[in-house]
C-alpha positions as CSV (number, residue, x, y, z in Angstrom):
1,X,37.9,-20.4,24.5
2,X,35.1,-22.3,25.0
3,X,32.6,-20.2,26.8
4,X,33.6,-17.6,24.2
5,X,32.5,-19.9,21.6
6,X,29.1,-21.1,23.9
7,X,28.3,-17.0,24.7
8,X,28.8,-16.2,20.7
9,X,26.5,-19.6,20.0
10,X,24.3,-18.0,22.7
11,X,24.2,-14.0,21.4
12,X,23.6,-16.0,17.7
13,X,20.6,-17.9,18.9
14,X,18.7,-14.8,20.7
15,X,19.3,-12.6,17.4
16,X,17.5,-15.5,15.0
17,X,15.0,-16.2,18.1
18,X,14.2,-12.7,17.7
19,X,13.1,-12.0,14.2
20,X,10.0,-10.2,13.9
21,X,7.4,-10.8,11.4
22,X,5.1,-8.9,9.2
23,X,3.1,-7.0,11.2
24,X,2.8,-3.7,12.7
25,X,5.5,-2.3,14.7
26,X,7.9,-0.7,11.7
27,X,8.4,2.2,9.6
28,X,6.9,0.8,6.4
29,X,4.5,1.6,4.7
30,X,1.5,0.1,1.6
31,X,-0.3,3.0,-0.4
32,X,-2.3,2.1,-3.4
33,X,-5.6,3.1,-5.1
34,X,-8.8,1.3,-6.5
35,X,-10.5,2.1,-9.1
36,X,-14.0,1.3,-9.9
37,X,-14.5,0.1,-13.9
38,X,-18.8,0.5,-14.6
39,X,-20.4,-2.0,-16.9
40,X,-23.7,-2.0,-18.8
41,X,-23.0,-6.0,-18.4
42,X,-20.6,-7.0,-15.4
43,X,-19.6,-9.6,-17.5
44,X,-19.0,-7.8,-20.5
45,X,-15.9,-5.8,-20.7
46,X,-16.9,-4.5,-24.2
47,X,-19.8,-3.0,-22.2
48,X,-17.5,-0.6,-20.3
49,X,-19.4,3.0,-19.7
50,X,-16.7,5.0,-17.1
51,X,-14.1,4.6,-15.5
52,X,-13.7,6.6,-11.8
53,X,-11.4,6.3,-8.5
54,X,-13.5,4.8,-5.9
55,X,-13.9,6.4,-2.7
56,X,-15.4,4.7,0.9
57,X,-13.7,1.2,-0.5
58,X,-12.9,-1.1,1.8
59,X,-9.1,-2.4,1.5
60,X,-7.9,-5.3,4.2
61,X,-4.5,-6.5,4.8
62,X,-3.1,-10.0,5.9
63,X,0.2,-10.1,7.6
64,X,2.6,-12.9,6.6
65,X,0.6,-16.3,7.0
66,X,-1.8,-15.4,8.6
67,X,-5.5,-16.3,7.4
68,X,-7.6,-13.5,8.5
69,X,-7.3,-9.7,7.5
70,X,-4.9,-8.4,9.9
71,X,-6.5,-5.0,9.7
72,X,-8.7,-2.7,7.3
73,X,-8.9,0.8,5.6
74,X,-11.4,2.6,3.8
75,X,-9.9,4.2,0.3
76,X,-10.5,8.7,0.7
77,X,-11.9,10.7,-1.9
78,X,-9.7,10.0,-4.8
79,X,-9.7,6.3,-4.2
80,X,-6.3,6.0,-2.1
81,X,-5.6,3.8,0.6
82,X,-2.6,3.3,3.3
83,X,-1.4,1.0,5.9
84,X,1.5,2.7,8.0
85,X,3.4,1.4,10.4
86,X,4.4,-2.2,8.7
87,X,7.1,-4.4,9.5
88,X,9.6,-6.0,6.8
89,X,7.7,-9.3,5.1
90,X,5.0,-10.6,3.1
91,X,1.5,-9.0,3.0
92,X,-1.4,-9.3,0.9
93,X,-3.7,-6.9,0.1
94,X,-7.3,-7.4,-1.0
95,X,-10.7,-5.7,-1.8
96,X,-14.3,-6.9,-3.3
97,X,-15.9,-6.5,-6.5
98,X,-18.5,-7.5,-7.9
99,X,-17.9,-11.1,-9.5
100,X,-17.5,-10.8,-13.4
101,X,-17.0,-14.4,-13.9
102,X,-20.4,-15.0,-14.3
103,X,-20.1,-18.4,-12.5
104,X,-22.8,-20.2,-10.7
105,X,-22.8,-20.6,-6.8
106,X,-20.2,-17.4,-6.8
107,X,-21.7,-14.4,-4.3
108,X,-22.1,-11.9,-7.2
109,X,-21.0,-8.9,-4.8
110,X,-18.0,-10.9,-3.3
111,X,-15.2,-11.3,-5.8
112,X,-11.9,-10.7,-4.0
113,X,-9.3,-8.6,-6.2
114,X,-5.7,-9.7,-4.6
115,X,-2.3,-8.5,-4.1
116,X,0.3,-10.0,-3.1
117,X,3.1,-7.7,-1.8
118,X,6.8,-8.0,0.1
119,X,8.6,-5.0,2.2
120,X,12.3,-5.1,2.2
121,X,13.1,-2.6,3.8
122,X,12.2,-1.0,6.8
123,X,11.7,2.4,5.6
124,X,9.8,1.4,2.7
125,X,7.2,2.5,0.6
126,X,5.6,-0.5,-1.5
127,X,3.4,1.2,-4.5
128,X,0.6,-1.4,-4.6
129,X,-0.5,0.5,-7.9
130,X,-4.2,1.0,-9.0
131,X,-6.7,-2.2,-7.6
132,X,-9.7,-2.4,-10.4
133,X,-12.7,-3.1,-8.9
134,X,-16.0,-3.7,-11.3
135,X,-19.5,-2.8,-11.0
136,X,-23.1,-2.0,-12.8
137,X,-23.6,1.7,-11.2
């Protein structure tokens, strides 16, 4: 009876020893889009001129906890972006804009539009939705 109990204490410990994290090595997946919102005065939304799906956009990706972008895309055409291959867990998802805040000290090309996004699932598609990004031209 008791090495039955120690081998079941034993398969238990391996199976929470081996939890994987966010990362790559799933089935998962993040798709979204950006969109870039032009302004006569960045910090002016009244000022708005057009609206348009931005292509060439840089979109990075932390896994989990980590502190650095795990990896990068560039958004196609139409503005789209995808990371493939993702684990179950946290992510966030970010791109820059240019800063509409207006603040002092602030790079003006360097404000970070976030997302924050779980998988559940490890055949899931997560809809990050439409990113706005802002600019001048």
């Amino acid at each position: 009876m008791k090495q039955i109990f120690l081998y079941l204490s034993l398969a238990a410990l391996v199976l929470v020893g081996c939890k994987k994290e966010a990362g790559e090595g799933g089935q998962a997946e993040i798709k979204g889009k950006i969109s870039k919102e032009v302004r006569l005065v960045i910090t002016n939304p009244s000022t708005l001129q057009t609206t348009y799906m931005a292509p060439d956009q840089e979109v990075f990706i932390v896994y989990g906890e980590n502190t650095s972008p795990d990896d990068r895309v560039h958004t196609n055409f139409d503005g789209e972006f995808e990371f493939q291959f993702l684990r179950e867990g946290n992510y966030t998802i970010y791109t820059y804009s240019k800063d509409t805040t207006g603040n002092v000290g602030v790079d003006p090309d360097r404000m970070a539009i976030i997302q924050k996004l779980e998988i559940t699932d490890r055949k899931q598609t997560v809809d990050a939705g439409i990113m706005t990004i802002y600019g001048t031209n």
